[in-house]
C-alpha positions in Angstrom: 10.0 50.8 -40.9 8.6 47.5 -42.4 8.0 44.0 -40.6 8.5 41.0 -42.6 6.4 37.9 -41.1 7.7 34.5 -42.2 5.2 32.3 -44.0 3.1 30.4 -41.6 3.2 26.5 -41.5 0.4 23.9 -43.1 -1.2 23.8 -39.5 -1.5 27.3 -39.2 1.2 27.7 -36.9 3.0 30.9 -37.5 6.8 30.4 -38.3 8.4 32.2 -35.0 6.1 30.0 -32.7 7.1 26.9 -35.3 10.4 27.1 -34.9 10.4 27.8 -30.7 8.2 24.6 -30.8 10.4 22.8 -32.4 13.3 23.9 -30.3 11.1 22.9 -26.9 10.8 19.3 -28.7 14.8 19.3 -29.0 15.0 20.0 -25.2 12.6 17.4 -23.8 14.5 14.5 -26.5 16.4 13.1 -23.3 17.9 9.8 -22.8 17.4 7.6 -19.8 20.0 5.1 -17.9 20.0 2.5 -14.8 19.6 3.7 -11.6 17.7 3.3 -8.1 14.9 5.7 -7.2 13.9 4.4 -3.6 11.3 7.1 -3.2 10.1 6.1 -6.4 10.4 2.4 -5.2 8.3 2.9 -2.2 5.8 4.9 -4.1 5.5 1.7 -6.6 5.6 -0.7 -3.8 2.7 1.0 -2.1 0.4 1.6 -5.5 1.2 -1.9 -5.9 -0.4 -3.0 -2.8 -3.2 -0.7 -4.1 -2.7 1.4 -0.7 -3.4 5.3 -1.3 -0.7 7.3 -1.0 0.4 10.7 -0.2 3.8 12.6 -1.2 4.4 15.5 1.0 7.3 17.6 -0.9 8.1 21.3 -1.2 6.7 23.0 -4.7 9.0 22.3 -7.4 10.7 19.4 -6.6 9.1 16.8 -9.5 6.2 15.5 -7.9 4.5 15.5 -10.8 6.9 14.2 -12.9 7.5 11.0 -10.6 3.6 10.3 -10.9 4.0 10.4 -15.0 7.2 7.9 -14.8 5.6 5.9 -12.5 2.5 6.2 -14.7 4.6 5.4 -18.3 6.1 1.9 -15.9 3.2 1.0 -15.1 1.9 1.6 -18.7 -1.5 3.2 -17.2 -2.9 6.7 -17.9 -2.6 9.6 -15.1 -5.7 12.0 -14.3 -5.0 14.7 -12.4 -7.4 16.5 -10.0 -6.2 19.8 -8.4 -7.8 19.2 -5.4 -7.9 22.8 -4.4 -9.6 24.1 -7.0 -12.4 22.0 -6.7 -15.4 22.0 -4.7 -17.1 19.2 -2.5 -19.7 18.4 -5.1 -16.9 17.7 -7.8 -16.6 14.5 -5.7 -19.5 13.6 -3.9 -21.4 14.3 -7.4 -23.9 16.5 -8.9 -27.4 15.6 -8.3 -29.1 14.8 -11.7 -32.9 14.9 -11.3 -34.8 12.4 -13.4 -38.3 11.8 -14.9 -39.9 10.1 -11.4 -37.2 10.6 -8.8 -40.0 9.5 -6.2 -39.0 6.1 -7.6 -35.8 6.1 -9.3 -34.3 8.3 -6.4 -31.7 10.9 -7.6 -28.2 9.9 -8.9 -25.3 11.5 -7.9 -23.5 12.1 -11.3 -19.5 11.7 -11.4 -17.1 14.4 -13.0 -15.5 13.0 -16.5 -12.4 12.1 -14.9 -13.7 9.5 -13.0 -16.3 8.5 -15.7 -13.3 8.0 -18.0 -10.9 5.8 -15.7 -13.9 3.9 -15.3 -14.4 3.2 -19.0 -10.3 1.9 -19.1 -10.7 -0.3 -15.7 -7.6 0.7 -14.7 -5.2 3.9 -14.2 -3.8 6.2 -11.7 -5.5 9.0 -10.1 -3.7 12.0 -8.6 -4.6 14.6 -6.8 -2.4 17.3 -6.6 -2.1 20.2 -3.8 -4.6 18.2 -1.0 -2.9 20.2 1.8 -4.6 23.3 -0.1 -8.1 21.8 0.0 -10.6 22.8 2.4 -11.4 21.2 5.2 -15.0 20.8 3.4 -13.0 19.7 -0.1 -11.0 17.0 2.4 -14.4 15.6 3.7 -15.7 15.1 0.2 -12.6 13.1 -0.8 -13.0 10.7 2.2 -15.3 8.2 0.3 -13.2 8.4 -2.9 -10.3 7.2 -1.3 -11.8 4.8 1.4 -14.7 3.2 -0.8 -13.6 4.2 -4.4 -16.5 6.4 -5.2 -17.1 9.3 -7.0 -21.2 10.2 -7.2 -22.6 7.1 -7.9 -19.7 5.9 -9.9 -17.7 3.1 -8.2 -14.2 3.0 -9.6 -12.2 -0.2 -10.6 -10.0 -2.0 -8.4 -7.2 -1.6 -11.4 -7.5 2.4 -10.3 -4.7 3.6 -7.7 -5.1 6.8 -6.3 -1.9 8.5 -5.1 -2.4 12.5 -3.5 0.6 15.3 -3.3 0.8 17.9 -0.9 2.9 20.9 0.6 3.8 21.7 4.0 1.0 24.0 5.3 4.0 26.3 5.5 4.9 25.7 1.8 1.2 25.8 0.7 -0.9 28.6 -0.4 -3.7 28.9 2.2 -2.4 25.4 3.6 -4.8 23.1 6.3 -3.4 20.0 8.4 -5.2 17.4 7.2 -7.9 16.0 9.0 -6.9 12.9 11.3 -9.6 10.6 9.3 -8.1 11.3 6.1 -5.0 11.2 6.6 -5.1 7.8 8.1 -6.1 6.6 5.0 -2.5 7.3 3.4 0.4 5.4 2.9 3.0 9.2 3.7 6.0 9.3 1.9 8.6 12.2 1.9 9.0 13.1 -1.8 12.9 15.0 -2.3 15.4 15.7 -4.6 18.9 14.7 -5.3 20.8 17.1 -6.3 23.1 15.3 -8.3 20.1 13.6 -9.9 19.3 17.3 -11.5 22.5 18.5 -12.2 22.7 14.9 -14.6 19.3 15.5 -15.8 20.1 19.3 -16.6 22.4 17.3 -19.5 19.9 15.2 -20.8 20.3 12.2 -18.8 17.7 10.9 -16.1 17.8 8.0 -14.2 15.4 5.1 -14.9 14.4 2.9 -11.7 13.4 -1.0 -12.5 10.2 -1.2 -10.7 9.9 -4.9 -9.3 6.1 -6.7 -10.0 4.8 -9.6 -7.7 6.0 -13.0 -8.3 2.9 -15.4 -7.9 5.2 -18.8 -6.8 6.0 -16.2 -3.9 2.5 -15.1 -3.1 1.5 -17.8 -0.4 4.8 -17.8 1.5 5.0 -13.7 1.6 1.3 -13.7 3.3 2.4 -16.0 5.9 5.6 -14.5 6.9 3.9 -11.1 6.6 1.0 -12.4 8.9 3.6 -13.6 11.3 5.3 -10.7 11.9 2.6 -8.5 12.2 0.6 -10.2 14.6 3.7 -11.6 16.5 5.0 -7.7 16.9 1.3 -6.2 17.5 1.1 -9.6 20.3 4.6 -8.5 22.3 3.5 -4.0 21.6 -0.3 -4.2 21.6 0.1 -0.4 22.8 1.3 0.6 19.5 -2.3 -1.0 17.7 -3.9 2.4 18.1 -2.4 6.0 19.1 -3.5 8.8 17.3 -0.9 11.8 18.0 -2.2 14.8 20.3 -1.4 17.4 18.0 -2.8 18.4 14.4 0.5 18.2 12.6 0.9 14.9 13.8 -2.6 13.5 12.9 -2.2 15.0 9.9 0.8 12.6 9.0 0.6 9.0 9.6 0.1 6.9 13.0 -0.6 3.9 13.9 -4.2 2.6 13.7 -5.8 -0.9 13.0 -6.7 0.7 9.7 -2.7 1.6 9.0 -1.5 -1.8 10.6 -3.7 -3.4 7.9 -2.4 -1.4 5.2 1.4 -2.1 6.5 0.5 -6.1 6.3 -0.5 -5.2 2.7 2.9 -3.3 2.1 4.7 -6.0 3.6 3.2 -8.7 1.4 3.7 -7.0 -1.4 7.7 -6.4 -0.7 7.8 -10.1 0.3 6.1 -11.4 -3.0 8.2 -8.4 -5.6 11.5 -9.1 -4.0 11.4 -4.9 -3.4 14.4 -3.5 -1.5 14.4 -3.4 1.8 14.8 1.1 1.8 11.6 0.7 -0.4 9.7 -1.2 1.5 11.4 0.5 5.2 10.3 4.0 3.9 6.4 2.4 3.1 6.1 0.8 6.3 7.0 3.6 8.4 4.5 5.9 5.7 1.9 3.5 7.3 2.2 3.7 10.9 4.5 6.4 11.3 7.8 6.8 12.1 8.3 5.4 15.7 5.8 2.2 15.4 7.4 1.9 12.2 11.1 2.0 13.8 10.3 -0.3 16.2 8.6 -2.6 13.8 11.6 -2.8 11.3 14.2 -3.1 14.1 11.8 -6.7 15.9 11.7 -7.3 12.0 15.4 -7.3 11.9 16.1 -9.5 14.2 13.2 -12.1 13.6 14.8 -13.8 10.8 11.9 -16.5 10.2 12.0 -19.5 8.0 10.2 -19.8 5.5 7.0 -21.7 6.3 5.8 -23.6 3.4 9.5 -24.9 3.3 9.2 -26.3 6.8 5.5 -27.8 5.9 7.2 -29.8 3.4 9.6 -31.2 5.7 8.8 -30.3 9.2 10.5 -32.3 10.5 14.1 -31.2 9.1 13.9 -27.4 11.0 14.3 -26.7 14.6 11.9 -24.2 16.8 13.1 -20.5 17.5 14.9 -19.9 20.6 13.8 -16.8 21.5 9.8 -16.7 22.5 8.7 -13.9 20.1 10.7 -15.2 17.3 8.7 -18.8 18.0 4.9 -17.1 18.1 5.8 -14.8 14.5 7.1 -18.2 13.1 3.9 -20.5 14.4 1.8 -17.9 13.3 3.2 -17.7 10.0 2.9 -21.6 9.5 -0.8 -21.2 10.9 -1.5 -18.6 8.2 0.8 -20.9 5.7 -1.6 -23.6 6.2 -4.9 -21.4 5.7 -3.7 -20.0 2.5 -3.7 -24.2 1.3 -5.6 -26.0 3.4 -4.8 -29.9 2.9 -4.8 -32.7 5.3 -0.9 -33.1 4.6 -0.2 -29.4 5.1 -2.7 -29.7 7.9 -0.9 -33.0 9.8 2.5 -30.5 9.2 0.9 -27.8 10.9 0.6 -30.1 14.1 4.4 -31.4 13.5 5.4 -28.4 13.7 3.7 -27.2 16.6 4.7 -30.5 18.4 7.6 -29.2 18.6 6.9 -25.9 20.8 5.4 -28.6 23.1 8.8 -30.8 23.2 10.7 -27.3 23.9 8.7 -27.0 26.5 6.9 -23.8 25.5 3.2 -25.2 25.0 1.5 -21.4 26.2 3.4 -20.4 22.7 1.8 -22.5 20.9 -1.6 -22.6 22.2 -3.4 -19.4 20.4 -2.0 -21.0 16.8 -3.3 -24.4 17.9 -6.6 -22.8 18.2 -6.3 -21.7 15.2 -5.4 -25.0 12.9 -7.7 -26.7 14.7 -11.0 -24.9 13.1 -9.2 -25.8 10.0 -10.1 -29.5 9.9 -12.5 -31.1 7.9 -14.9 -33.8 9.7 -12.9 -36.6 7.8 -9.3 -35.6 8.2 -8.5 -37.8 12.0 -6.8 -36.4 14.7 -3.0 -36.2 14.3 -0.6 -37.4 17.7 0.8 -34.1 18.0 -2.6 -32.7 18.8 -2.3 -34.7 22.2 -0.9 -31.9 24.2 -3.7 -29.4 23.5 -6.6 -31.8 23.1 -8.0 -30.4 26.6 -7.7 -26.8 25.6 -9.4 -27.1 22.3 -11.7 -29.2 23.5 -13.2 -26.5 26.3 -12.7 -23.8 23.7 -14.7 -25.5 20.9 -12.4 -25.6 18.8 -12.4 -29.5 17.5 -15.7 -30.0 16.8 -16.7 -33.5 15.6 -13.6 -34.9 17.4 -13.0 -38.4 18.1 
């Protein structure tokens, strides 16, 4: 018996392996149409706001896959770390010992991933299987995720840095992750639709629009944010810091000064993309977990606050809040309005507005954002009448210096 093998190609290539390549080429030539994505959503809301995040999914399920869309969107390159296979040193760095390190010290040299997302000044970073990382491996990756550095290498602020992980019952050797660095992550639940398969099984995946921050909505979406997070953290200051008793439940997200900060960020960032509100729901509660986050979304619900560089330019066209913790989110946010473009007319607006807790007869309101517009003044801007009915207060806390 005699074999016949087919002439190989200009590359090399044998035919057989040729032509499967070619038919693998066939099969990935898919088409994309409209369609939402708000896990995919939440995860671009969240990278947007340059908060870390973490997708906790069983194997399989297209993790991956929604990192290289998201990637291809964004029109960034992806690096991927298997964070299991690595050691602590691939992060903290390699000591590189030099001619006189007496003097110069000894560098910490970075791995080439980081040295090339460095060299772009932008990109996203992933690492993949962190619930299979040591507890040693989780330590290391700490500082790359809090300060952005890898050995001595300090990565751009253009770099995002998004994590995937399995269950500890889905991964191989799988560890909780410590309460520190899991803290650190924005945690969203990463699943599949199976109708979204069966569709792509026929060559046809959904493509989500992916909103981008509109700058004329920049100053207003830090105020409201502002007021709502302080105004809810003012009426539940319990829910500011309480780290779960259990290690599955530090492992996952909770509420913390640190993830509070990060769900201001998130919040902002819906504001000022016009992102859904499932999108932005689902990275809120990835912040501070699922009950502060509830209870967040549901005061959120029913705050419904003006918007406050609207009422600065005509404060006196909008009435107060009735209810008391729908009036301190909204002075807070006209406070914080005011600080993000501090002039004397959005300044004597400030104190309009503000006059107007003191004519509904709700001054105590009124008095901790008072404090706060005050220090705002410059020594030539005068006093404004609305001022009147805290003059005392300020006065005995400092806060009008140069007054007269």
């Amino acid at each position: 018996m005699t074999t016949s093998f087919a002439a190989p190609r200009a590359d090399g290539v044998p035919a057989p392996l040729a032509a499967a390549d070619a038919l693998n080429a066939r099969l990935r030539d898919t088409r994309t149409e409209a369609g939402g994505n708000p896990q995919l959503e939440a995860l671009a809301l969240a990278v947007t706001a340059n908060q870390p995040v973490l997708l906790w999914g069983e194997p399989g399920i297209g993790k991956s896959a929604g990192m290289q869309q998201l990637a291809d969107a964004l029109g960034v390159q992806l690096e991927t770390v298997v964070a299991s296979v690595h050691e602590p040193s691939d992060f903290a760095g390699l000591p590189i010992v030099g001619d006189d390190p007496a003097t110069t010290g000894v560098p910490m040299a970075p791995p080439d991933w980081a040295v090339r997302l460095a060299r772009r000044g932008h990109g996203l970073l992933f690492f993949d299987e962190l619930s299979s990382a040591p507890p040693a491996v989780q330590a290391a990756l700490l500082r790359v995720v809090l300060e952005r550095r890898v050995g001595s290498l300090t990565l751009p602020e253009s770099v995002r840095i998004v994590a995937a992980a399995n269950p500890p019952s889905s991964a191989a050797d799988g560890w909780h992750l410590s309460a520190p660095l899991a803290n650190r992550f924005v945690h969203l639940d990463w699943t599949h639709d199976p109708r979204t398969v069966a569709r792509g099984m026929a060559g046809i995946w959904p493509q989500t629009a992916l909103s981008t921050v509109d700058p004329a909505r920049v100053s207003s979406a830090i105020a409201r944010a502002r007021g709502v997070i302080s105004g809810f953290l003012t009426a539940r200051p319990g829910l500011v810091h309480h780290m779960p008793k259990e290690a599955e439940g530090r492992g996952r997200a909770w509420p913390s000064p640190r993830s509070w900060e990060a769900a201001l960020r998130l919040l902002v960032t819906g504001y000022a993309s016009g992102a859904g509100q499932q999108a932005t729901a689902a990275a809120v509660i990835g912040a501070v977990g699922e009950a502060a986050g509830i209870e967040l979304l549901s005061y959120l619900e029913n705050l419904d606050l003006p918007d406050p560089d609207r009422v600065l330019a005509d404060p006196s066209a909008f009435a107060l809040p009735d209810r008391g913790d729908r009036q301190l989110a909204f002075l807070i946010a006209v406070v914080a309005a005011v600080q993000s473009e501090p002039t004397r007319s959005r300044w004597e607006a400030g104190w309009e507005v503000l006059a107007k807790a003191v004519d509904a007869g709700v001054p105590d309101v009124a008095a901790r954002a008072a404090r706060d517009l005050a220090v705002m003044r410059e020594p030539d801007w005068p006093i404004p009448a609305g001022i009147d009915a805290f003059l005392e207060l300020l006065q005995l806390a400092g806060a009008l210096p140069g007054a007269r």
